[in-house]
PDB file with one MODEL, atoms N, CA, C and O in Angstrom:
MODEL        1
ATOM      1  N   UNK A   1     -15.156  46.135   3.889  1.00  0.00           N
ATOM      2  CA  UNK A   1     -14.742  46.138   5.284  1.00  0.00           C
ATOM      3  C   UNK A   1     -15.423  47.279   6.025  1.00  0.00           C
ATOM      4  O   UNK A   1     -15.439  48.383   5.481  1.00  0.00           O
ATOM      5  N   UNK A   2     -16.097  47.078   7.450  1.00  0.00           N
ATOM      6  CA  UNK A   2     -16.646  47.880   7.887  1.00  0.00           C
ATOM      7  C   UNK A   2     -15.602  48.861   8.810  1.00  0.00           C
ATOM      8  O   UNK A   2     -14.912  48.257   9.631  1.00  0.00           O
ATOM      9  N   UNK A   3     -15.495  49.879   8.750  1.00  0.00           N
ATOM     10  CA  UNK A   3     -14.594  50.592   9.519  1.00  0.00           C
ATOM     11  C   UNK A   3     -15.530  51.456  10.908  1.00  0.00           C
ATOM     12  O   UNK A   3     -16.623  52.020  10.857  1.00  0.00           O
ATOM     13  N   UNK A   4     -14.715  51.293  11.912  1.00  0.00           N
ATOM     14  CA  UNK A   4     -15.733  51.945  13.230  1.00  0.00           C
ATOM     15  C   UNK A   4     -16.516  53.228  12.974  1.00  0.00           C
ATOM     16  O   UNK A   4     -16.510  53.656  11.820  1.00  0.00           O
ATOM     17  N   UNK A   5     -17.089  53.793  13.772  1.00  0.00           N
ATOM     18  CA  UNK A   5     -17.630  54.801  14.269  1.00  0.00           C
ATOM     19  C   UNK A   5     -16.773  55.837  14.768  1.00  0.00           C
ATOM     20  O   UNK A   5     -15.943  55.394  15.562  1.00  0.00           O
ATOM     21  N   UNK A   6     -16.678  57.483  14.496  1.00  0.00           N
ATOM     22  CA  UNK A   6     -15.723  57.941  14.952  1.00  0.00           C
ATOM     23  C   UNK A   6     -16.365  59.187  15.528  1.00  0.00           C
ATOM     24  O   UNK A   6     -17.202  59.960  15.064  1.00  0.00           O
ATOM     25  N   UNK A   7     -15.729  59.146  16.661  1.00  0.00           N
ATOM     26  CA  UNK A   7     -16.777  60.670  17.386  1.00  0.00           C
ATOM     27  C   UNK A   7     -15.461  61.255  17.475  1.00  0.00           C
ATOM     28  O   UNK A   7     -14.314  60.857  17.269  1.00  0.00           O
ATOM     29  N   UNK A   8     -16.337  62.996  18.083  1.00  0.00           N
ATOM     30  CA  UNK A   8     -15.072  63.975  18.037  1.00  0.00           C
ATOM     31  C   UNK A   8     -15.548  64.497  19.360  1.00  0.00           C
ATOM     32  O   UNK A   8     -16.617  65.058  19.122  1.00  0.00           O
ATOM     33  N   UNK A   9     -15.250  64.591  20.741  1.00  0.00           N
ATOM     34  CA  UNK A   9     -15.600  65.341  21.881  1.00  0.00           C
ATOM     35  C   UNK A   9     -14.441  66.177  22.880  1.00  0.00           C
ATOM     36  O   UNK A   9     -13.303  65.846  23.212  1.00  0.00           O
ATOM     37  N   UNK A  10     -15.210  67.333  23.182  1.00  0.00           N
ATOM     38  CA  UNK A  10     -14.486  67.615  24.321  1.00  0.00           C
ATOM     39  C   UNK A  10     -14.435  67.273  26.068  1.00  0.00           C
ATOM     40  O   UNK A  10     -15.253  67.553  26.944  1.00  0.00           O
ATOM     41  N   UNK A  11     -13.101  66.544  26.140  1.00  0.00           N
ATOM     42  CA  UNK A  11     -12.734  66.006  27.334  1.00  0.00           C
ATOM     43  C   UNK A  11     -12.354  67.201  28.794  1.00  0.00           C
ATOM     44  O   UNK A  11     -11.511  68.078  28.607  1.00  0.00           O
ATOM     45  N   UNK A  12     -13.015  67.095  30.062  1.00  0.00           N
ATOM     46  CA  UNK A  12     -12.912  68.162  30.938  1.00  0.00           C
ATOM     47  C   UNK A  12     -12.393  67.248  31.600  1.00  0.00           C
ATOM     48  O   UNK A  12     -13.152  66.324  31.893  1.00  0.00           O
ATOM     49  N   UNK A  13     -10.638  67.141  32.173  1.00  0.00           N
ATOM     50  CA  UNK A  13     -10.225  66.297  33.629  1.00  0.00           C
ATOM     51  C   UNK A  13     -10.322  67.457  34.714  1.00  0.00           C
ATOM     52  O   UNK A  13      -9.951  68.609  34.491  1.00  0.00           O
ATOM     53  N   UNK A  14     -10.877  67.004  35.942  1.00  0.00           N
ATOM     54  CA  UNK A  14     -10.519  67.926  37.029  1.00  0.00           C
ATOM     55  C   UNK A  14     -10.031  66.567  38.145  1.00  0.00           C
ATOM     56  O   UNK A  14     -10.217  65.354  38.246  1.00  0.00           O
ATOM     57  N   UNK A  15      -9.184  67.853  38.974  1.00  0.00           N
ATOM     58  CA  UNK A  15      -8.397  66.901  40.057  1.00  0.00           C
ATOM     59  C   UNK A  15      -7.208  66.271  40.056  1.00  0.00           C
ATOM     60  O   UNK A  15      -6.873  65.304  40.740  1.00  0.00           O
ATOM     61  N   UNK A  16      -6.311  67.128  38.902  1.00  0.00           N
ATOM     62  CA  UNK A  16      -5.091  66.927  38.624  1.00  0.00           C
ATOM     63  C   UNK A  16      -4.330  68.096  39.821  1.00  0.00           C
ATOM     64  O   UNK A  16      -4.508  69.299  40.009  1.00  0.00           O
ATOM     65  N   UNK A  17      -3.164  66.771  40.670  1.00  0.00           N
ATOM     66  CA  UNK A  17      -2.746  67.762  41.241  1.00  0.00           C
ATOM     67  C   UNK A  17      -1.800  68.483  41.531  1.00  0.00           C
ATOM     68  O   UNK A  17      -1.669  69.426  42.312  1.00  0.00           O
ATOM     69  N   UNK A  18      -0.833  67.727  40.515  1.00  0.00           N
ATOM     70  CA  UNK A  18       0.585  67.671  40.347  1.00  0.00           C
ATOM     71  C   UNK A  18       0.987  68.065  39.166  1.00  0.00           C
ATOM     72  O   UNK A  18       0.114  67.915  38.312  1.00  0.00           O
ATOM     73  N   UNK A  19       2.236  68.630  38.683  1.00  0.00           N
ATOM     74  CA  UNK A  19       2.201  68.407  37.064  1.00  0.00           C
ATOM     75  C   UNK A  19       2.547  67.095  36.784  1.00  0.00           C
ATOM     76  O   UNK A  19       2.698  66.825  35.593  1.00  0.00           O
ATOM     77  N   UNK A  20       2.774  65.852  37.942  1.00  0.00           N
ATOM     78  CA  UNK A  20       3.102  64.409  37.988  1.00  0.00           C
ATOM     79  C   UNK A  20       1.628  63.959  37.062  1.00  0.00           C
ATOM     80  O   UNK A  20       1.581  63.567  35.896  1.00  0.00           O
ATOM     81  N   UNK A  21       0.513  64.168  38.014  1.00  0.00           N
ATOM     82  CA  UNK A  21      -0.232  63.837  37.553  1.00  0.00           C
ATOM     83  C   UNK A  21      -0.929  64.487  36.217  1.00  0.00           C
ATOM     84  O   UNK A  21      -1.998  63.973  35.890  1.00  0.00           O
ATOM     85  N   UNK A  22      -0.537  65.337  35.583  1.00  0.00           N
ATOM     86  CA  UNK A  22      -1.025  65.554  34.138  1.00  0.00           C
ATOM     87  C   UNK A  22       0.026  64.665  33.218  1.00  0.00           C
ATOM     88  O   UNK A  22      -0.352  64.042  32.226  1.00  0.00           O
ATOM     89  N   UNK A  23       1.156  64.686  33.599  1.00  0.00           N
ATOM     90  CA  UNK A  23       2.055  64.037  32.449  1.00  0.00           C
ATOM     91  C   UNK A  23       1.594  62.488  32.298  1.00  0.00           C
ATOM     92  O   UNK A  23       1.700  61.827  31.265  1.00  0.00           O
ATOM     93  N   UNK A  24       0.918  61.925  33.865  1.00  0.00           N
ATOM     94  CA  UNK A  24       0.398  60.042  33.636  1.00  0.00           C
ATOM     95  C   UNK A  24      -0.937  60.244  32.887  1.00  0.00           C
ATOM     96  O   UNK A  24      -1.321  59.335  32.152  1.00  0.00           O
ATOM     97  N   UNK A  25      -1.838  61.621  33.049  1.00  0.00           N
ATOM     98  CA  UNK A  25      -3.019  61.957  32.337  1.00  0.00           C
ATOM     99  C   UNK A  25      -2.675  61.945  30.822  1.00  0.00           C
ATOM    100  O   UNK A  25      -3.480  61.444  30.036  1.00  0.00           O
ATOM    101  N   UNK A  26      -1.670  62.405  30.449  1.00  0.00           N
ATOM    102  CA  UNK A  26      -1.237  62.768  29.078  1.00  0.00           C
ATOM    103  C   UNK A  26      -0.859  61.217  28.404  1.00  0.00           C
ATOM    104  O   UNK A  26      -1.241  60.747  27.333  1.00  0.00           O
ATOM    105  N   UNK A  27      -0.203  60.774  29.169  1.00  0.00           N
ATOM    106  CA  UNK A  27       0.567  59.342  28.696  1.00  0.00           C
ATOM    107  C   UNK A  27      -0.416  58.270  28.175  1.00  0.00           C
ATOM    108  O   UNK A  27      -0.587  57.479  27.248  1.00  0.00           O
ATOM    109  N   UNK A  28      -1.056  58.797  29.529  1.00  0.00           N
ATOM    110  CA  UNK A  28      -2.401  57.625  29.510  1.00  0.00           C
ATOM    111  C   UNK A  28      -3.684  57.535  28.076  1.00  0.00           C
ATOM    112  O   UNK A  28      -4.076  56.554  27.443  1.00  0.00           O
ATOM    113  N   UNK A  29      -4.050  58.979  27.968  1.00  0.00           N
ATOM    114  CA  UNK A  29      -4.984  58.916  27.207  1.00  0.00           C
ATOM    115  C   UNK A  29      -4.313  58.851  25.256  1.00  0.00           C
ATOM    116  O   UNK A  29      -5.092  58.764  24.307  1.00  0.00           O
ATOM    117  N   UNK A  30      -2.797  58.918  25.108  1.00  0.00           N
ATOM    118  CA  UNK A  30      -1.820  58.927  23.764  1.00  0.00           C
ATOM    119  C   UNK A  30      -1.904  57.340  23.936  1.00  0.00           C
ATOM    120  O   UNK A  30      -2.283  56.823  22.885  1.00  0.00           O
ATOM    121  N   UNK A  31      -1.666  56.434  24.937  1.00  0.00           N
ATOM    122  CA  UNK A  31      -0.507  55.906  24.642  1.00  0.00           C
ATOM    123  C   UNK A  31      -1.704  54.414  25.636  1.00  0.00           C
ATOM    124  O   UNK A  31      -1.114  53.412  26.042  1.00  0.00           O
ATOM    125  N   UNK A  32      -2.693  54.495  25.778  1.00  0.00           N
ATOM    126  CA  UNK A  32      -3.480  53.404  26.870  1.00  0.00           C
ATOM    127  C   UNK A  32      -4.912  53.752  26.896  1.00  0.00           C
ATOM    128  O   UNK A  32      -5.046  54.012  28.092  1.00  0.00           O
ATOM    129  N   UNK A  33      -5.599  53.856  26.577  1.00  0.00           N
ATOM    130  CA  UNK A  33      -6.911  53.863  26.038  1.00  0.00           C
ATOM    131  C   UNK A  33      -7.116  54.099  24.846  1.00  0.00           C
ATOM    132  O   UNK A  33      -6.963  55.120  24.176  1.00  0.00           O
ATOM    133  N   UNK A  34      -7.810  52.152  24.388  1.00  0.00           N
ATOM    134  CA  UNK A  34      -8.326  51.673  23.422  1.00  0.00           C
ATOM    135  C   UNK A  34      -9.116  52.791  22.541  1.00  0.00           C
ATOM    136  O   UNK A  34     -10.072  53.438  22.970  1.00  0.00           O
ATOM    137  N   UNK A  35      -8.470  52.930  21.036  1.00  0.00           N
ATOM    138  CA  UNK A  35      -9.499  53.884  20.077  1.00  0.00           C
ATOM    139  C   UNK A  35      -9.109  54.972  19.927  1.00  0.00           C
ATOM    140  O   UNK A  35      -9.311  55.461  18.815  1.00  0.00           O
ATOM    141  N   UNK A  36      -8.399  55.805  20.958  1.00  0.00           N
ATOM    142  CA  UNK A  36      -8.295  56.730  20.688  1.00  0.00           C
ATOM    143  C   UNK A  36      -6.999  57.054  19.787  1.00  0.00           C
ATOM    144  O   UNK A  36      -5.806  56.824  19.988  1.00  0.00           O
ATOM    145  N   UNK A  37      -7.594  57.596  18.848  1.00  0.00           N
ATOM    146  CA  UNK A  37      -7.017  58.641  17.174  1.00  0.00           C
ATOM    147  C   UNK A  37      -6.327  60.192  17.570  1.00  0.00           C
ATOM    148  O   UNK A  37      -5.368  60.707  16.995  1.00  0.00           O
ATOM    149  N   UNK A  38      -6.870  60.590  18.368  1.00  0.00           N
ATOM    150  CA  UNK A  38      -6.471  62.163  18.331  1.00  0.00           C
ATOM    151  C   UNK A  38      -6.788  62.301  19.873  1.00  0.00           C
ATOM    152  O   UNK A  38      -7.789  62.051  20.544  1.00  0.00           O
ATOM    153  N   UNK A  39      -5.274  62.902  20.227  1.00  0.00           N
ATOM    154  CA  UNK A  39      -5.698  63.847  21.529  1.00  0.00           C
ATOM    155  C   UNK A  39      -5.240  65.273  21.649  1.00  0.00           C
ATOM    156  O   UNK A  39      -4.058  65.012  21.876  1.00  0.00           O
ATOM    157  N   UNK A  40      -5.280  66.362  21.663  1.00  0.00           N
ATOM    158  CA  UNK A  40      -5.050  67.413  21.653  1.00  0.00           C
ATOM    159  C   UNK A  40      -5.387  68.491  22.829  1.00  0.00           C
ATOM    160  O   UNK A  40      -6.566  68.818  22.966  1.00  0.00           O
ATOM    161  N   UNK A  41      -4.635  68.917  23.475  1.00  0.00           N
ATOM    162  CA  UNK A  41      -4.969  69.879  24.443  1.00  0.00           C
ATOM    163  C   UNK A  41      -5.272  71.069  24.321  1.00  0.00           C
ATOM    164  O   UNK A  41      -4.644  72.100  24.078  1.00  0.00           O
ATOM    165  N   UNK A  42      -6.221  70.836  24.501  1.00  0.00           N
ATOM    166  CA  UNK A  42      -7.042  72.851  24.199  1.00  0.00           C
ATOM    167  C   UNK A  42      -5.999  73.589  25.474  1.00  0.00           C
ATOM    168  O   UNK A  42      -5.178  74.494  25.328  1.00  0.00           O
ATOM    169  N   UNK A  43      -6.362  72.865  26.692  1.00  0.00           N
ATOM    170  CA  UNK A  43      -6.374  74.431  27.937  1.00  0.00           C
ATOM    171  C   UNK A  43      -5.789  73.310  29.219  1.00  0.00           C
ATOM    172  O   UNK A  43      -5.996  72.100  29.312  1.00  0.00           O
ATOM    173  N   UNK A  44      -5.121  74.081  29.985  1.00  0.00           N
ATOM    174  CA  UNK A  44      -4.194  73.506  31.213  1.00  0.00           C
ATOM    175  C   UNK A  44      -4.342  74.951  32.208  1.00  0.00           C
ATOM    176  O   UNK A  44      -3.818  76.018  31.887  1.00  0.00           O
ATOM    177  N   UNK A  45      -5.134  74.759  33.428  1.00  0.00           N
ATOM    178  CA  UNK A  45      -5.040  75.450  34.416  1.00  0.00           C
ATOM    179  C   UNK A  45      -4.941  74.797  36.030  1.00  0.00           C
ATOM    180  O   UNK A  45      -4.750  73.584  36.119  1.00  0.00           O
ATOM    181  N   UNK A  46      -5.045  75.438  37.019  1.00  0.00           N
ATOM    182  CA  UNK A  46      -4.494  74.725  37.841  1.00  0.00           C
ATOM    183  C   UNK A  46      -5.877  73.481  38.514  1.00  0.00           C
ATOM    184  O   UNK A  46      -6.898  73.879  39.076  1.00  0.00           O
ATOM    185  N   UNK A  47      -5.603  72.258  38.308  1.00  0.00           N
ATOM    186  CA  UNK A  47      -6.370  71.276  38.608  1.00  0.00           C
ATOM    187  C   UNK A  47      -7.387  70.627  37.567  1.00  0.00           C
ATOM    188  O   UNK A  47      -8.099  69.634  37.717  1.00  0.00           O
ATOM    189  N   UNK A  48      -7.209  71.733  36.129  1.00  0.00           N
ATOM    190  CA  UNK A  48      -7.792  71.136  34.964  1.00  0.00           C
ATOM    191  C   UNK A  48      -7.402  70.987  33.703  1.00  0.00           C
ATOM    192  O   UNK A  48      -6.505  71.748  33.341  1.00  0.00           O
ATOM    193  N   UNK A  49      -7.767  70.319  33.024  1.00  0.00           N
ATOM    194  CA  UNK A  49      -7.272  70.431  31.868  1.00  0.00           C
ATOM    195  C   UNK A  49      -8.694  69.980  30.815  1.00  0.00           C
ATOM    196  O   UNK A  49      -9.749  69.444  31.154  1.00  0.00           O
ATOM    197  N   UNK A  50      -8.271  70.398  29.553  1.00  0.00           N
ATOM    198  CA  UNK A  50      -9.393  70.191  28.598  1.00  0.00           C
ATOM    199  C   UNK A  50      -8.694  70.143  27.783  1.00  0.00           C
ATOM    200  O   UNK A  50      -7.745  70.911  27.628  1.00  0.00           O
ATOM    201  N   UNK A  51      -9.152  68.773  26.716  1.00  0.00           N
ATOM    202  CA  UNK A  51      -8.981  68.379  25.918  1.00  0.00           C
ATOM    203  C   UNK A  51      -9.942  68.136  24.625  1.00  0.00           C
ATOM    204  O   UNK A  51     -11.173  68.159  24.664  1.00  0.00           O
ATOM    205  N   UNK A  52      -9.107  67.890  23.420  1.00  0.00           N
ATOM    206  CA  UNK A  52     -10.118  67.312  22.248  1.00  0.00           C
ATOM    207  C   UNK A  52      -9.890  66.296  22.165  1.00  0.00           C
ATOM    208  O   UNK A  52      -8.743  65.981  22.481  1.00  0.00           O
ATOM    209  N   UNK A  53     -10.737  65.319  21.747  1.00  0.00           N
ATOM    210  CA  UNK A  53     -10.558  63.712  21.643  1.00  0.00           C
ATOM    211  C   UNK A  53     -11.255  63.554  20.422  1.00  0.00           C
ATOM    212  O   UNK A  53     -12.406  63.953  20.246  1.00  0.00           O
ATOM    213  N   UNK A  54     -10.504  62.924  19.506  1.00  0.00           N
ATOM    214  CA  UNK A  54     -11.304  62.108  18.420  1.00  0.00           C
ATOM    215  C   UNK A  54     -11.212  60.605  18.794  1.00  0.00           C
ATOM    216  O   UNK A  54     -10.074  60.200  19.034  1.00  0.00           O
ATOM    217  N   UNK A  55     -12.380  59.586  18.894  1.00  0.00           N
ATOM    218  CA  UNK A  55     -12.267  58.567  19.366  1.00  0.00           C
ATOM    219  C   UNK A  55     -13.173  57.562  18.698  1.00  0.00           C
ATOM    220  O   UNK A  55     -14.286  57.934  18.326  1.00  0.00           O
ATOM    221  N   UNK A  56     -12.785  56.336  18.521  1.00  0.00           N
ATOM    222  CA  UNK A  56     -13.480  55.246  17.746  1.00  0.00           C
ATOM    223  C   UNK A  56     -14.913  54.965  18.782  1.00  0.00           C
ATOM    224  O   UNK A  56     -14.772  54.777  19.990  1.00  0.00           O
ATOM    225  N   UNK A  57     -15.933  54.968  18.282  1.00  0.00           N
ATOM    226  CA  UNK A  57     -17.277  54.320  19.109  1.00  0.00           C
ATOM    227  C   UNK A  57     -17.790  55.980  19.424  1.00  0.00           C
ATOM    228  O   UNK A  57     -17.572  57.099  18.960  1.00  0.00           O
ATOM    229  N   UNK A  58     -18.807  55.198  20.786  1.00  0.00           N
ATOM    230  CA  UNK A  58     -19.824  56.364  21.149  1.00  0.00           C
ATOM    231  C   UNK A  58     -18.931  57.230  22.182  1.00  0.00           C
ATOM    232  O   UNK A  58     -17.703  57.143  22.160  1.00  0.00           O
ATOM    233  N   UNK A  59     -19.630  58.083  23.103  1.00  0.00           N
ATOM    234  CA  UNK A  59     -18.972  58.684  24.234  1.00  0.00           C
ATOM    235  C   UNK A  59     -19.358  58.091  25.533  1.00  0.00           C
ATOM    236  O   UNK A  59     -19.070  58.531  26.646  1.00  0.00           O
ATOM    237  N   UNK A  60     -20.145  56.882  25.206  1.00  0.00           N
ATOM    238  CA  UNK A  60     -20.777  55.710  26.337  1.00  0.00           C
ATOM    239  C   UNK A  60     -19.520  54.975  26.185  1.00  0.00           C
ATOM    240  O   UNK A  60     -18.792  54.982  27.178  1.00  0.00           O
ATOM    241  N   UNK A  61     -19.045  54.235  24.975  1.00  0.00           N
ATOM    242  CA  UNK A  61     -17.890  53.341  25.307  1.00  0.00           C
ATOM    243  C   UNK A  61     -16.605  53.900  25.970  1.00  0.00           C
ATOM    244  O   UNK A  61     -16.022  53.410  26.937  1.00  0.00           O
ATOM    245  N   UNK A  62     -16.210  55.206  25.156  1.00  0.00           N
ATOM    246  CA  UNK A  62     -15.089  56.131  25.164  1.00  0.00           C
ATOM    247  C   UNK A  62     -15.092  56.139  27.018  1.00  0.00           C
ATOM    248  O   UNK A  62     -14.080  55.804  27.634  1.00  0.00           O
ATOM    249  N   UNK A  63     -16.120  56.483  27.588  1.00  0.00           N
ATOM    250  CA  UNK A  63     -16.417  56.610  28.955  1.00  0.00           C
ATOM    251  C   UNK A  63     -16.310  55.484  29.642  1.00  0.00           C
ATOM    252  O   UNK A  63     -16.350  55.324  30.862  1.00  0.00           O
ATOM    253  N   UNK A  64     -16.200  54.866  28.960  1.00  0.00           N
ATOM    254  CA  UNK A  64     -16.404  53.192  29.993  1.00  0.00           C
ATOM    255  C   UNK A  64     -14.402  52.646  30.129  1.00  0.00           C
ATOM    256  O   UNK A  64     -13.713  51.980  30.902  1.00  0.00           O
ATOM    257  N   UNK A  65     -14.244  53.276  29.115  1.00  0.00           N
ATOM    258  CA  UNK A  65     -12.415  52.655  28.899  1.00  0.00           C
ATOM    259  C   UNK A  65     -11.891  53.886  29.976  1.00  0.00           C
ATOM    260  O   UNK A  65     -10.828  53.877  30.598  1.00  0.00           O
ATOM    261  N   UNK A  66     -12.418  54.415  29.994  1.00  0.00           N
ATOM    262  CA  UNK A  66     -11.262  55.809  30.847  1.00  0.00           C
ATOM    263  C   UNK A  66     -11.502  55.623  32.237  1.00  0.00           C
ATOM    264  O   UNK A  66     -10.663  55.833  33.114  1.00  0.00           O
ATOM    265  N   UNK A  67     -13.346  54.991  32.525  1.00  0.00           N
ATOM    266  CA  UNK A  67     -12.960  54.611  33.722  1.00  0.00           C
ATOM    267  C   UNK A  67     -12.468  53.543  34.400  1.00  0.00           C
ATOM    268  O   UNK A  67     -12.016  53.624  35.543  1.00  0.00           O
ATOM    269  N   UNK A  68     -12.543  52.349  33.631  1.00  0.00           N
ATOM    270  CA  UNK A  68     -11.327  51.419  33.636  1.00  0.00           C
ATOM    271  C   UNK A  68      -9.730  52.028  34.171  1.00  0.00           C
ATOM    272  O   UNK A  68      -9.192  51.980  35.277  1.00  0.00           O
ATOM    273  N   UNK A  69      -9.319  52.546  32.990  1.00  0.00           N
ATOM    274  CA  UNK A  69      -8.004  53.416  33.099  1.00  0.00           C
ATOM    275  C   UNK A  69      -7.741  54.353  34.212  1.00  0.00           C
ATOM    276  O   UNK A  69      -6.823  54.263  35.027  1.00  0.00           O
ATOM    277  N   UNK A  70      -8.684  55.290  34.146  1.00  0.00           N
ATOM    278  CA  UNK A  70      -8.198  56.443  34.860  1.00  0.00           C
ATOM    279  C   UNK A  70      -8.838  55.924  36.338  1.00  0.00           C
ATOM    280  O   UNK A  70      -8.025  55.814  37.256  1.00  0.00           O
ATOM    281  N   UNK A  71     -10.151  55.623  36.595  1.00  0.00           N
ATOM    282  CA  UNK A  71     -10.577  55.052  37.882  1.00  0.00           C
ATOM    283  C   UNK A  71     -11.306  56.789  38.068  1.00  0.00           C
ATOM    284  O   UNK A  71     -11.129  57.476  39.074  1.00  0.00           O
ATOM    285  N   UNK A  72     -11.930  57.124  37.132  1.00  0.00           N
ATOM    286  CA  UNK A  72     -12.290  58.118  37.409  1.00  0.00           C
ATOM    287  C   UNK A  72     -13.867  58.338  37.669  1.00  0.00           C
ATOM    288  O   UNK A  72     -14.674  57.538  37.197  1.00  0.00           O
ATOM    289  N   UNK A  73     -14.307  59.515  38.480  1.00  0.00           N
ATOM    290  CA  UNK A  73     -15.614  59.530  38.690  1.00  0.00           C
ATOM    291  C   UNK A  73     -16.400  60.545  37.309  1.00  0.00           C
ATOM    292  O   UNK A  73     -15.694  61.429  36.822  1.00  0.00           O
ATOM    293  N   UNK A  74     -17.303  60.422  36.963  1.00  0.00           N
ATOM    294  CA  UNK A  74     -18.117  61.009  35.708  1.00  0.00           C
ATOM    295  C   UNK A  74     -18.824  62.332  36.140  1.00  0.00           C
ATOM    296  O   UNK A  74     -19.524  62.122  37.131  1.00  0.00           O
ATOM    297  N   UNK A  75     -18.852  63.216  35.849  1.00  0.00           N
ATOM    298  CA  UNK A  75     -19.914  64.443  36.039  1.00  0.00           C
ATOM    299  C   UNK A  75     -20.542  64.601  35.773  1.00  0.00           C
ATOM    300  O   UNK A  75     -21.576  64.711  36.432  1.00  0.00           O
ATOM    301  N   UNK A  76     -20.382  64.793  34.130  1.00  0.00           N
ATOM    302  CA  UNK A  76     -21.459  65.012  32.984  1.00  0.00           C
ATOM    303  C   UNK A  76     -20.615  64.600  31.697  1.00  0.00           C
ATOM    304  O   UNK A  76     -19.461  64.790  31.313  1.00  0.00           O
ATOM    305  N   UNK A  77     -22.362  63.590  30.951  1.00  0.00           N
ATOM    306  CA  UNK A  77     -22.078  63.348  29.704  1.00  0.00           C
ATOM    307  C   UNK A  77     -22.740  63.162  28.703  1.00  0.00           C
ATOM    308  O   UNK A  77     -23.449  62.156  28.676  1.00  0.00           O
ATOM    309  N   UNK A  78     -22.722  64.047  27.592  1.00  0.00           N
ATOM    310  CA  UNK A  78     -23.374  63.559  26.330  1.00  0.00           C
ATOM    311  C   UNK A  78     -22.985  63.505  25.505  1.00  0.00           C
ATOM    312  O   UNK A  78     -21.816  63.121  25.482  1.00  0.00           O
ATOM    313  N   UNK A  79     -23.801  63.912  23.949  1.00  0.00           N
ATOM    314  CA  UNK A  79     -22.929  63.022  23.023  1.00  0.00           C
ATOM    315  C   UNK A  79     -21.814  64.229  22.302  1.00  0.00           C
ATOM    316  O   UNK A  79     -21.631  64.232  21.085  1.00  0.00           O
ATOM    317  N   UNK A  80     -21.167  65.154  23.159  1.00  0.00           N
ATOM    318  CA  UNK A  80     -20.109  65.648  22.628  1.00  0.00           C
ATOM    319  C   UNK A  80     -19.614  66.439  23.777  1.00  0.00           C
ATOM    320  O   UNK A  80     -19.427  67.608  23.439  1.00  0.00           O
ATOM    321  N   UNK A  81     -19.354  66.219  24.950  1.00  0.00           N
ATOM    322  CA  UNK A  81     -18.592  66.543  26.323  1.00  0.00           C
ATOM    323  C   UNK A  81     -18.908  65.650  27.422  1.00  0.00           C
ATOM    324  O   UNK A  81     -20.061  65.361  27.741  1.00  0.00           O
ATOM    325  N   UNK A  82     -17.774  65.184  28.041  1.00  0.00           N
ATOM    326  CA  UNK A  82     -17.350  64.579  28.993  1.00  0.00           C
ATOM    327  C   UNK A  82     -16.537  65.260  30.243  1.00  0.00           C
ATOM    328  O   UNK A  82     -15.575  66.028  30.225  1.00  0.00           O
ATOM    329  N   UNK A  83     -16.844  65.027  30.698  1.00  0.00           N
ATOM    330  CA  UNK A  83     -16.506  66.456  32.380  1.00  0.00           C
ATOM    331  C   UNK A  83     -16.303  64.978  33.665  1.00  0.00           C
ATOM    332  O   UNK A  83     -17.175  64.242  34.127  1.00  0.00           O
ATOM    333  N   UNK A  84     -14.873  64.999  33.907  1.00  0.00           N
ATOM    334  CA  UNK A  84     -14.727  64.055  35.022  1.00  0.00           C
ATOM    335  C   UNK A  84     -13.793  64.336  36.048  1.00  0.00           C
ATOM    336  O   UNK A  84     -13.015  65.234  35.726  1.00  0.00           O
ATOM    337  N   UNK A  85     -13.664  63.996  36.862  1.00  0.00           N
ATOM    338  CA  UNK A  85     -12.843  64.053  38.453  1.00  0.00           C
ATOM    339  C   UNK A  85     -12.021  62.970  38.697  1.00  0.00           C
ATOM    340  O   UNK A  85     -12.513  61.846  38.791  1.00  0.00           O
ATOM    341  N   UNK A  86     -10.597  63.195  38.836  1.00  0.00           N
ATOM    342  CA  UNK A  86      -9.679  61.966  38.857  1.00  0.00           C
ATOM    343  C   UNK A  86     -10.128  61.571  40.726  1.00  0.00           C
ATOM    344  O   UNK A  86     -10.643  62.335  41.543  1.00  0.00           O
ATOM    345  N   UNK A  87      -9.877  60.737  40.834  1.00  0.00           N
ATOM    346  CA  UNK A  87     -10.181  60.577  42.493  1.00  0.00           C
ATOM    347  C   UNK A  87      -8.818  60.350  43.021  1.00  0.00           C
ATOM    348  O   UNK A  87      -8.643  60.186  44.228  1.00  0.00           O
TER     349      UNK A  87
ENDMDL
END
């Protein structure tokens, strides 16, 4: 049996503006985007947060489900950080 691909990256949200909106950020990425294994919060300051993500596939797919989900705009990405802006 072939088992996926598993990357390990660090996630940058900016444009959180509420603690409303970190707890649907939090919910969202545990509990509603496909693959993901591990989420862990490094750091919470005001309007950001950073995270670790262990996630099934590349950081092209991983990126493609969050903006589905989150409706978010992209900053920067390669193959081990992701930096985005909730709109």
């Amino acid at each position: 049996m072939h088992s996926p691909s598993v990357t390990t990256m660090f996630l940058m949200i900016r444009g959180i503006r509420t603690f409303g909106d970190y707890v649907r950020l939090r919910g969202t990425l545990k509990e509603r985007i496909p693959g993901i294994r591990e989420s862990v919060l490094r750091e919470a300051s005001w309007r950001t947060a950073r995270f670790d993500i262990v996630t099934e596939g590349t950081v092209a797919g991983f990126t493609e489900r969050l903006r589905e989900k989150l409706g978010a705009e992209i900053q920067h990405q390669d193959d081990r950080l992701l930096e985005l802006n909730l709109r």
